[in-house]
Every structure is written in C-alpha cells, then in structure tokens.
TORROZA-774198 format. One record per residue (C-alpha): x, y, z; residue in one letter; residue number from 1. Coordinates in steps of 0.2 Angstrom, whole numbers. Layout:
residues N
<rec east="X" north="Y" up="Z" type="A" seq="NUM"/>
...
***
This chain:
residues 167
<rec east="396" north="718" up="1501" type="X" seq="1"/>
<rec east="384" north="727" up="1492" type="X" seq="2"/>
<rec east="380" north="743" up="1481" type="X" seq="3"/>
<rec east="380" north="759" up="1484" type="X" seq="4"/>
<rec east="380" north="776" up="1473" type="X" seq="5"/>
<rec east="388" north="789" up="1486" type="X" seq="6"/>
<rec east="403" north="786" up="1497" type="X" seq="7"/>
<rec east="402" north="791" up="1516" type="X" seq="8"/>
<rec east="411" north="792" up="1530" type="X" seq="9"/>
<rec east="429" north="804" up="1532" type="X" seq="10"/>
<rec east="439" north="798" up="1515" type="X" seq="11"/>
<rec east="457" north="789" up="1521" type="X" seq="12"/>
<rec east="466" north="783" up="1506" type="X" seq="13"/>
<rec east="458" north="786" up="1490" type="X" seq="14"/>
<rec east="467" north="778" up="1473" type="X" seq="15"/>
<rec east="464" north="775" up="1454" type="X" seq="16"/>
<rec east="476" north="764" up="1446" type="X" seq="17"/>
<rec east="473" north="760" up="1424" type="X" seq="18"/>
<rec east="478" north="742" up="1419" type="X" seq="19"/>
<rec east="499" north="740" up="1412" type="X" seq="20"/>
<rec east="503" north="749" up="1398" type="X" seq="21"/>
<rec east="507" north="733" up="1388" type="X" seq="22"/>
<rec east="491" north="727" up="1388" type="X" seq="23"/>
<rec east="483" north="740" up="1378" type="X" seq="24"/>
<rec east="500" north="741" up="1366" type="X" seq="25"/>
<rec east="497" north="722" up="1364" type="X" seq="26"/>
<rec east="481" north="724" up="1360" type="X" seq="27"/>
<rec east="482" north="738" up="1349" type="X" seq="28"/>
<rec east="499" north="727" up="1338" type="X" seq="29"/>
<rec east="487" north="713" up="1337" type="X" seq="30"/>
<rec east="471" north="725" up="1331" type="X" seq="31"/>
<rec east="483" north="731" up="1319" type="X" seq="32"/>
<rec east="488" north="713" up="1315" type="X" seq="33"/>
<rec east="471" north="710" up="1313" type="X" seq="34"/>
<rec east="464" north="727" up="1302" type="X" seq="35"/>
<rec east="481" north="722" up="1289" type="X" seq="36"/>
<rec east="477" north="705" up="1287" type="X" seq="37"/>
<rec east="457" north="706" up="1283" type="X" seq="38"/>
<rec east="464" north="719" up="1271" type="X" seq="39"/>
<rec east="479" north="712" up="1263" type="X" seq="40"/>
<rec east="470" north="694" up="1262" type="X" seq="41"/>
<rec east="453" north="702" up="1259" type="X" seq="42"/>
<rec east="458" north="712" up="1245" type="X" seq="43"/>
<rec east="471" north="702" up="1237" type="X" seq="44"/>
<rec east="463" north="687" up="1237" type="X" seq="45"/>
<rec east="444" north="693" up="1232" type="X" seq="46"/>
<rec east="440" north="698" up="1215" type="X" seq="47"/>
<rec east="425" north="709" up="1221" type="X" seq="48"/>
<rec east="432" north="721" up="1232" type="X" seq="49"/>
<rec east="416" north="726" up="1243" type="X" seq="50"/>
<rec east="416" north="710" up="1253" type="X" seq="51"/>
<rec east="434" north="714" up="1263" type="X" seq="52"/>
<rec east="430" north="733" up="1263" type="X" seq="53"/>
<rec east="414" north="727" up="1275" type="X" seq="54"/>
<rec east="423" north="716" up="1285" type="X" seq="55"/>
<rec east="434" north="731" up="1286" type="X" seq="56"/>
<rec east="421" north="741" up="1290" type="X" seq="57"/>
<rec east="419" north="732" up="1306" type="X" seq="58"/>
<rec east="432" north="724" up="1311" type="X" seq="59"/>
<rec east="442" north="742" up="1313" type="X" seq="60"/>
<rec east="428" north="752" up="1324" type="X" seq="61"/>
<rec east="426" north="737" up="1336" type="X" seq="62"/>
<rec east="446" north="736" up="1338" type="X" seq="63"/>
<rec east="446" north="755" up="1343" type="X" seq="64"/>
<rec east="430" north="751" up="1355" type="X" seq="65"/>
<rec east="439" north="738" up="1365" type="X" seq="66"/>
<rec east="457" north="747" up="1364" type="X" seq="67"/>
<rec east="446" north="763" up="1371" type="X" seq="68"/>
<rec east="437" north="749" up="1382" type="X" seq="69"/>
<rec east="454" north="744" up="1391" type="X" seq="70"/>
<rec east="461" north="761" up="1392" type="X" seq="71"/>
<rec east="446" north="768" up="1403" type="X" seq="72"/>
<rec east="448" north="750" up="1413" type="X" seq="73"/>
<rec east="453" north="759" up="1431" type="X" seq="74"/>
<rec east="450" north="752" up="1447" type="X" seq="75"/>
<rec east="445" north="766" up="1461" type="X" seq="76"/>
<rec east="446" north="761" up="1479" type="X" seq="77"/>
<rec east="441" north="775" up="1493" type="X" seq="78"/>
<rec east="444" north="770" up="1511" type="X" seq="79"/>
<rec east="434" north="778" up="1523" type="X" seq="80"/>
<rec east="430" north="777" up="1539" type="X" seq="81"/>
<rec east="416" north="766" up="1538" type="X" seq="82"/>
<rec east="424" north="753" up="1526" type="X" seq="83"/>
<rec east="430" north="750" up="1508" type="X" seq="84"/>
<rec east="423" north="756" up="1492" type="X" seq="85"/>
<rec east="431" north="751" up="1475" type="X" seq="86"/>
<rec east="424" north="750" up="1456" type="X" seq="87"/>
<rec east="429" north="747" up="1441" type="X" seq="88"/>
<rec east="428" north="763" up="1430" type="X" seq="89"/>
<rec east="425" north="755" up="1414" type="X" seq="90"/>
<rec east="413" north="743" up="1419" type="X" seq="91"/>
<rec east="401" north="750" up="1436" type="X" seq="92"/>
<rec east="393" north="765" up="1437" type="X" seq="93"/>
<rec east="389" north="760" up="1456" type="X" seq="94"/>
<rec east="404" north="757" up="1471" type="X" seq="95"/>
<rec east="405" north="741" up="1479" type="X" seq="96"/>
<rec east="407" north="743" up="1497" type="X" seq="97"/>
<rec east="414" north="731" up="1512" type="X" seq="98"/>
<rec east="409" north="738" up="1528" type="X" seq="99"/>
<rec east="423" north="737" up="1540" type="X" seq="100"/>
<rec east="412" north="726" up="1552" type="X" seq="101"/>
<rec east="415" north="712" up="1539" type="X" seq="102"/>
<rec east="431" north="713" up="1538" type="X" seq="103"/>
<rec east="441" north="700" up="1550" type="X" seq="104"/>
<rec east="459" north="700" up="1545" type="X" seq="105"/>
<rec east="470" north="707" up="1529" type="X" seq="106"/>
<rec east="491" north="703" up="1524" type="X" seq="107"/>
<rec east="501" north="709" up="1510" type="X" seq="108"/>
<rec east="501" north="697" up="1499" type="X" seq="109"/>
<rec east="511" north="695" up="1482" type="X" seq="110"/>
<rec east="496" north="696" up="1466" type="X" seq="111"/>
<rec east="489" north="682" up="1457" type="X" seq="112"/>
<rec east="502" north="680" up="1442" type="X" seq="113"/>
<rec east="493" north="687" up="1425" type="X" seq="114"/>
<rec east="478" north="691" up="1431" type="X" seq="115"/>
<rec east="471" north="707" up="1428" type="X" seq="116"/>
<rec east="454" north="717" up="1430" type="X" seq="117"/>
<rec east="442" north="709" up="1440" type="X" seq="118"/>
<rec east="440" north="690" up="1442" type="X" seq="119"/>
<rec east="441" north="673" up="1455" type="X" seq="120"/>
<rec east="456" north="661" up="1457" type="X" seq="121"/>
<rec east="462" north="647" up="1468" type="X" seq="122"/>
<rec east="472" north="656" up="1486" type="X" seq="123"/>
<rec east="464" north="674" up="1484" type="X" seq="124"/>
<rec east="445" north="673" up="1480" type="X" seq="125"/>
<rec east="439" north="687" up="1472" type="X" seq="126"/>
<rec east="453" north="697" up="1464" type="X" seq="127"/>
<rec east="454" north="715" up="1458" type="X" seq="128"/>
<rec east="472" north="717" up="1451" type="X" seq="129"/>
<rec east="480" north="729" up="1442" type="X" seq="130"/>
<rec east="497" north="722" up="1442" type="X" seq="131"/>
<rec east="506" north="707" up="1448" type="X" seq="132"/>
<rec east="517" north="717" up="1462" type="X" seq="133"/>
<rec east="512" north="717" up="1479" type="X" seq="134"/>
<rec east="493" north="718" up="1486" type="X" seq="135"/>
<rec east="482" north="714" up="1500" type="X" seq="136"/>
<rec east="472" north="700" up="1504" type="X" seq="137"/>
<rec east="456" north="703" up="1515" type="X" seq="138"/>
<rec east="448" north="690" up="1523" type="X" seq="139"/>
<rec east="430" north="694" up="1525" type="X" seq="140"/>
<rec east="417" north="687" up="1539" type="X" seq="141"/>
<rec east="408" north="671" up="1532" type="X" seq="142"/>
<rec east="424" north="664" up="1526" type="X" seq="143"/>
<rec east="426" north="676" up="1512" type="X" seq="144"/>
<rec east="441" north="682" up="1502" type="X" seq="145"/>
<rec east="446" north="698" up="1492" type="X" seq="146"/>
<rec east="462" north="704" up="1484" type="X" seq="147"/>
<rec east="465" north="721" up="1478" type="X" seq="148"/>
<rec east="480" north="726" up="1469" type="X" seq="149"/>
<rec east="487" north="742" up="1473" type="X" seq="150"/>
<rec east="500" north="757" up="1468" type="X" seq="151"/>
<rec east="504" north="761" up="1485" type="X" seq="152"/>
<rec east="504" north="745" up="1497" type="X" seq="153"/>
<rec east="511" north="752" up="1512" type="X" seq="154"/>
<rec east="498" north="765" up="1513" type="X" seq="155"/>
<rec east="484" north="755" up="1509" type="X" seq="156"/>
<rec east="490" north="743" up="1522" type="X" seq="157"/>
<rec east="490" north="756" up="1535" type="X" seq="158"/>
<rec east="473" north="762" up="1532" type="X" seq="159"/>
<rec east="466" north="745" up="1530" type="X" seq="160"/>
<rec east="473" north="740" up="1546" type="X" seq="161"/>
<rec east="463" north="753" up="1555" type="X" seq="162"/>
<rec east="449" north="748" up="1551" type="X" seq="163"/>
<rec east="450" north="730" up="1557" type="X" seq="164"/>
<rec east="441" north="727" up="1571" type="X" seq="165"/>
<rec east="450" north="731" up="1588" type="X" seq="166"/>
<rec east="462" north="743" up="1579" type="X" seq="167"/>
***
C-alpha cells in the first residue's frame, strides 16, 4: 500500500459515504451540554464574570471545529482497473492505494460492531468503517487484512472480485 495523489487506470466503482447521522447529533447534544454547563456553573457560581466567559470563549469554537470535523469525515474508495484507492476526506489530502497484485482473496463480511472512521481490531486488521452493516474483508499478500465499510456491498463485491487474481 502506498500513497499516491492521482488515481489511474479505467474507474469501476467509485463511492463516498459520511459517518451516521447520530454521531454528529450526539456530538453536537453533548457540545451543547457542555457550552450550557461552563455557562450556567461558570456564571452562577463566579462572582467575576470574565473567567466563565473565556472558558466560553473556547470551549464554543472548538465544539463547532470537531462537530464540522466529523461532518466532513467521508471515506472515498475508487476502483479501478489497477487496484483500490480509498481516503479519508477529512483527514488525507493523498489516496491510499492497494494494487490488485496484492490482493489475494476478499468476503462479505459483517462490520466491526461501533467502530467507525479508520482504525485496527482483533478479526479485521485495518478497518475503514462507516457503518456496522455489511462490508468486505480483504486479505492482502504478506498476511495482511483490510475491511472497508460500504453503501453498496454487492456492487463493491463485484468490482473487487475482478480484480482478484485469476478473475
């Protein structure tokens, strides 16, 4: 796997899925939470007012940073015919790309329970999930494993496929 800034080959399947609504509604109740309380503590509690209305002051812009942070969160994949090129939109500027040479065998496989964005668990290796429905597992050469979380399983299935080796 490595880096690349320009995807090649004839595009396949191409797909840009966001991370679940409730993750940024639960982050934008507890941000709220969190904005009310610093006030209501800060400025019932304090007799001089300036010191809540900083914490304020920082505490509010940094809560609409990561809501904003999360809401951008989107992983692209692009299948081509020379491999797989995924990203996460919020986070790489460059694609990561798995030329199909490396790829040895894949299966639909059911995502790692409350694990989204990217990361590494126990029975999938590297994951990229945007859900916890259906993905697909690769298994890569040198013993490797990836998971990527998907909108539209059969049709990444399919594309994938071709591009195992023998196919």
């Amino acid at each position: 796997m490595r880096k690349v800034h320009d995807i090649s080959g004839a595009v396949l399947f191409e797909e840009t899925v966001g991370l679940p609504q409730w993750i940024t509604t639960l982050l934008m109740v507890s941000g709220a939470f969190v904005v009310l309380l610093t006030g209501v503590l800060g400025f019932a509690v304090q007799e001089d007012k300036s010191e809540p209305l900083i914490a304020l002051l920082i505490v509010v812009p940094l809560q609409l940073v990561i809501i904003l942070f999360y809401k951008r969160m989107k992983l692209e994949k692009v299948v081509t015919s020379n491999g797989l090129y995924y990203r996460w939109k919020a986070l790489h500027k460059k694609y990561r790309y798995i030329d199909r040479s490396d790829l040895e065998d894949l299966e639909i496989k059911k995502g790692p329970s409350l694990k989204y964005g990217p990361g590494w668990t126990f029975g999938y290796g590297r994951y990229h999930s945007v859900n916890d429905r259906k993905g697909l597992q690769l298994y890569l050469a040198g013993k490797k494993r990836m998971f990527f979380g998907t909108e539209n399983i059969d049709e990444f299935h399919r594309v994938m496929n071709q591009l195992l080796p023998g196919k």
